[in-house]
Every structure is written in structure tokens, then in C-alpha cells.
C-alpha positions, -999 to +999 in steps of 0.1 A: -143-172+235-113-150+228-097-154+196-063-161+194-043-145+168-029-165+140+007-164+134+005-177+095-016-148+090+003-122+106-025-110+131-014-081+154-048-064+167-052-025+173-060-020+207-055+013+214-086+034+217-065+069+208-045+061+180-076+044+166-096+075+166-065+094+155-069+068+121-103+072+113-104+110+120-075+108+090-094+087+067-125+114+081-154+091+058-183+105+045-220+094+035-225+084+003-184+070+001-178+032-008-151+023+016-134-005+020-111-024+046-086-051+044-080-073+070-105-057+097-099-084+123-117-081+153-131-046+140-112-023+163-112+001+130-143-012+117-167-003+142-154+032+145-157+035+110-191+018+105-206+044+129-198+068+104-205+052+074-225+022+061-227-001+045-187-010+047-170-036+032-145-054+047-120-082+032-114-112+060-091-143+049-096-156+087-130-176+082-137-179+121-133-137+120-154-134+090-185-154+102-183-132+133-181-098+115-210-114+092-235-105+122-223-072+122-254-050+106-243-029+082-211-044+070-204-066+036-178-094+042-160-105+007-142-137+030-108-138+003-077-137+003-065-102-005-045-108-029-074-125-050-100-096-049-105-076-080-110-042-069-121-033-102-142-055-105-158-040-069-156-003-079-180-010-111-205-036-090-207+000-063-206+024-095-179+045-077-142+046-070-133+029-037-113+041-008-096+014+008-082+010+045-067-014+065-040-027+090-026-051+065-005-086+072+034-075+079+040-105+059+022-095+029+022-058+029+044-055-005+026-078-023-006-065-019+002-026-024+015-043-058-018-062-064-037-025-055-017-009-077-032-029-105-062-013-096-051+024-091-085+041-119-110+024-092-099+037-063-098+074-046-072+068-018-055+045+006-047+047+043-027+016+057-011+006+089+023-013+078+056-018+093+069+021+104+101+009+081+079+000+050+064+032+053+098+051+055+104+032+021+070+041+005+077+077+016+114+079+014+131+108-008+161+105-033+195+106-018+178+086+014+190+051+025+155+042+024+148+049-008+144+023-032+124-001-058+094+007-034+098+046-034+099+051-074+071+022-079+042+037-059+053+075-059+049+077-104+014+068-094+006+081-057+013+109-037+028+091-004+029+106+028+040+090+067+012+109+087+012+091+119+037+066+139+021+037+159+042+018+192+041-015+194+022-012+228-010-004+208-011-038+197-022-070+213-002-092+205+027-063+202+048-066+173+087-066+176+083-032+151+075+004+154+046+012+128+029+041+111-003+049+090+005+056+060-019+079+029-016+072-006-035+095-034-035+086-067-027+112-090-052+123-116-035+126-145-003+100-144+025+101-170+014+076-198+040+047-196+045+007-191+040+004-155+059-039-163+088-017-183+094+008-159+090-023-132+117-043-148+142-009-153+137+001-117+144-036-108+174-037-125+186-003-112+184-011-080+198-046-083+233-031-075+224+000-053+258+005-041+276+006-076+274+033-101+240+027-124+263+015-156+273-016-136+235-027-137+213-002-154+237+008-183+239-031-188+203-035-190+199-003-213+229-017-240+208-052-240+179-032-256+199-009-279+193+022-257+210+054-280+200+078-256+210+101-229+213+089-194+236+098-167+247+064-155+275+079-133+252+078-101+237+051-085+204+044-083+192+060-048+205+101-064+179+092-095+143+109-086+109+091-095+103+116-126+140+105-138+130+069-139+096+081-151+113+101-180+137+072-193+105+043-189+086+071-216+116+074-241+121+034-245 
């Protein structure tokens, strides 16, 4: 029997045989890696990728998907929400660093490239599918409308590139969005800094993005006697990450 895909869980499934090749030829895994993929669904990216590497793992929520992908030889199912898994916890059980992949929930794509970035010293990279308009956000540039919270958050601790857009029409059911695949690369040696600080002052520098950053930034620098030097006559989207980065180090 077919299975129908679940609204609640945001189930769009890859169907298109080129731009899945096109995905794993970026991720390109080799033997001996520890990969593992979020939300595989009905394996239209896993089975590609387990005939070039095994075992995999793969994280499935969907407990009717998971019992199915459990007869798959070669594959380990963790059946979890996402959002649950400790990924460092993973990385020392394989005694490697992981590199994770997946066409992660539209509903839940922030959250959990949050809850990864928790887990940034375990893993090697990460290649998502996401909404073409997340990625343009993850990616984006200062001086860009898209750039944002997102932008700084991930890029002090990844190298983010857009490195492949994906129609709608390569979906089944296809979603009312463009979307793209999306490479993340942690950097080896990241600045030393709060990542919950520099959370909070992005947050609040971006609270007001069309007003100058003394209407909302300067205001949360006074409130924690802040003596320093900052140029609060821009607003937040002309600041670049190592700005941000910079200011979250001098606190």
C-alpha cells in the first residue's frame, strides 16, 4: 500500500531521479564515513546513498516509515524525533565525527539547524534540502534583504553555501515553494565566544531591522554597561558576521 504523506509532519517526497543523483553526487560519500540522514522518508536519497556506503543511519519520526526502512539491510533506524537525538552522543558511540543529510520538515527546519548547531565538534558537514528562501537566508550576505538572525547565527560557525535549486515538480506531493540544497562546513578553528550571548545580541539587533542599531542594540548594550566602541548608526542587515562576532568577544 502507498503511503500517504502526512501533513503534521510536513512530508513532501523527492521524486525526481536527476536532481537526486545531482544530491548525492554533492554529498559524494565515501567508505569508512559515518553518515547520517534526517527524515529519509521513503528513501529516495537513502537508497542512492546506501549503495555507496553502509551501514547508514537514518532518523524517521514517521513510525509506519521507520518499520519499513527497518527491513532495509544495511541501514540503522534511530525512530526519534529530531529534535531529541543527541548527535554527540552518536558521534562518540561511531568514534568519528558525523556527516549528516537530509530533506528536513519545512516546518521544522530552523529549529533543528539550531538543535545541530549544539552539536557542531561532532560533526564534519551538512547538506540539507530546505525551503529555497531559508537557504537564501542561511547564505545571504550583508547589505541583502535576506540577511538576518539566521545569516550571522550559522555563518560564525559554518561556511554556508546555496549549491543547487530544486522545483517544486520534483516533489510528490509538490510544495507551494521553490527549494535548494544547501552545504554547511564547520570551521575548524571558530572564534572562542558565547554562542547564548552572541544569540541574545543578534536577537536584539535585529528586533528592529528597519531602525538604526541604537534604537534596539545601543539599548540592549547601555542595559549591560557597554563602554565600548560600536557604530550604532547602521542598522543591523550593513553589520557583517565577524562584526557581531567581534562585539559578542569584547562583552
Amino acid at each position: 500500500m502507498a503511503h500517504i504523506a502526512r501533513k503534521r509532519f510536513g512530508q513532501h517526497f523527492l521524486t525526481d531521479r536527476f536532481i537526486i543523483d545531482a544530491i548525492v553526487d554533492a554529498i559524494d560519500p565515501q567508505a569508512g564515513e559515518i553518515l547520517v540522514e534526517i527524515g529519509p522518508g521513503l528513501g529516495a536519497m537513502t537508497l542512492p546513498l546506501l549503495a555507496r556506503i553502509q551501514p547508514l543511519t537514518v532518523v524517521e519520526l514517521d513510525r509506519d516509515l521507520a518499520a519499513k526502512l527497518r527491513k532495509r539491510e544495511g541501514l540503522e533506524v534511530i525512530e526519534s524525533d529530531v529534535l531529541k537525538v543527541d548527535f554527540g552522543a552518536l558521534a562518540e558511540a561511531k568514534g568519528q565525527k558525523l556527516r549528516v543529510v537530509g530533506n528536513l520538515p519545512y516546518n521544522i527546519s530552523t529549529p533543528i539547524l539550531f538543535h545541530l548547531l549544539g552539536f557542531v565538534d561532532s560533526v564534519v558537514d551538512q547538506h540539507f534540502m530546505l525551503q529555497k528562501e531559508v537557504v537564501d537566508r542561511m547564505a545571504a550576505s550583508p547589505g541583502s534583504k535576506d540577511y538576518g538572525r539566521l545569516s550571522v547565527m550559522l555563518q560564525w560557525r559554518y561556511r554556508v553555501e546555496s549549491i543547487l535549486d530544486v522545483p517544486p515538480e520534483s516533489f510528490d506531493p509538490p510544495p507551494r515553494v521553490d527549494s535548494a540544497i544547501v552545504r554547511m562546513q564547520p570551521y575548524a578553528e571558530p572564534p572562542a565566544l558565547n554562542p547564548a550571548l552572541l544569540g541574545e545580541m543578534v536577537a536584539a539587533a535585529f528586533s528592529q531591522r528597519r531602525k538604526l542599531l541604537r534604537h534596539s542594540l545601543g539599548v540592549w548594550l547601555a542595559a549591560r554597561g557597554f563602554t565600548g566602541h560600536f557604530d550604532l548608526q547602521r542598522r543591523a542587515e550593513e553589520v557583517p558576521v565577524d562584526e557581531f562576532v567581534a562585539l559578542a568577544q569584547s562583552l
